[in-house]
N, C-alpha and C positions, 0 to 999 in steps of 0.2 A: 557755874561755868560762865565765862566773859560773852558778850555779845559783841560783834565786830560791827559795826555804825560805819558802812563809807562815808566818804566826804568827795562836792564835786560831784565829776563822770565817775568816778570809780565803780569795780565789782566787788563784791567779795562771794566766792564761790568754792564749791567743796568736788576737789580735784577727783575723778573718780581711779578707780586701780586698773593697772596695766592689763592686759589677759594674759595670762601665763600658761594657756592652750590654744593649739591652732586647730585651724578647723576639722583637719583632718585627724587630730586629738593627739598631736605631739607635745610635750611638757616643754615648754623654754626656762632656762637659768634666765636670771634676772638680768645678766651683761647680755642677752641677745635681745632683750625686750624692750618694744619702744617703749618711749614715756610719756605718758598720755597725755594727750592733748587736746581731752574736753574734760567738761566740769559743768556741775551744778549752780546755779545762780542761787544764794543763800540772801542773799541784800543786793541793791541797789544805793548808789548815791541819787541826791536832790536833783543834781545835774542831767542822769541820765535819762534819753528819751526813749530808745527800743526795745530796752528788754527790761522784761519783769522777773520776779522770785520764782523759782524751779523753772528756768528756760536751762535746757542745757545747750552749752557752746562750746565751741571750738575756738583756741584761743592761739597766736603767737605763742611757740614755744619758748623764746627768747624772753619777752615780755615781761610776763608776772610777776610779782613780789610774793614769793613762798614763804611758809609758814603754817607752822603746827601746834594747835591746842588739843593737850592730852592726845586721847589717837586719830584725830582728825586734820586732815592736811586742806589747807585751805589757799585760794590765789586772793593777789588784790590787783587787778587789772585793769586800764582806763579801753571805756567804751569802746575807744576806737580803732582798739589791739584786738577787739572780740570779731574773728573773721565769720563767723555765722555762727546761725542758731540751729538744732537738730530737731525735728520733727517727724510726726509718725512713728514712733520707736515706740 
């Protein structure tokens, strides 16, 4: 399997999946589901200074460069698109 090597600020991180239950334990179709927008930190680039490998973030939905290897969907996103980091979880 390929290894993704940012370059620069870059990320590359492993997008996680939508919920497709609400709390109250109703099933949502896929058209009613946000699209998530945090993800795992899988690499870093040389450039970047805040975050390390498994931070999970919260990212500009706009932003990322998507992309998927075999069943993994992956972002490539520069540092300073990354609106925070998730903690305590």
């Amino acid at each position: 399997m390929p290894t993704l090597k940012p370059l620069s600020d870059y990320v590359v991180a492993t997008v996680e999946a939508a919920q497709s239950k609400t709390a109250s334990g109703f099933y949502l179709p896929d058209s009613a589901q946000e699209k998530p927008k945090t993800a795992i930190v899988s690499a870093v680039g040389p450039d970047v200074k805040q975050l390390k490998v498994k931070d999970q973030i919260v990212y500009k939905s706009y932003s990322p460069t998507e992309l998927k290897i075999g069943n993994v969907e992956y972002i490539l996103v520069k540092e300073e698109d990354v609106l925070a980091t998730v903690e305590g979880k």
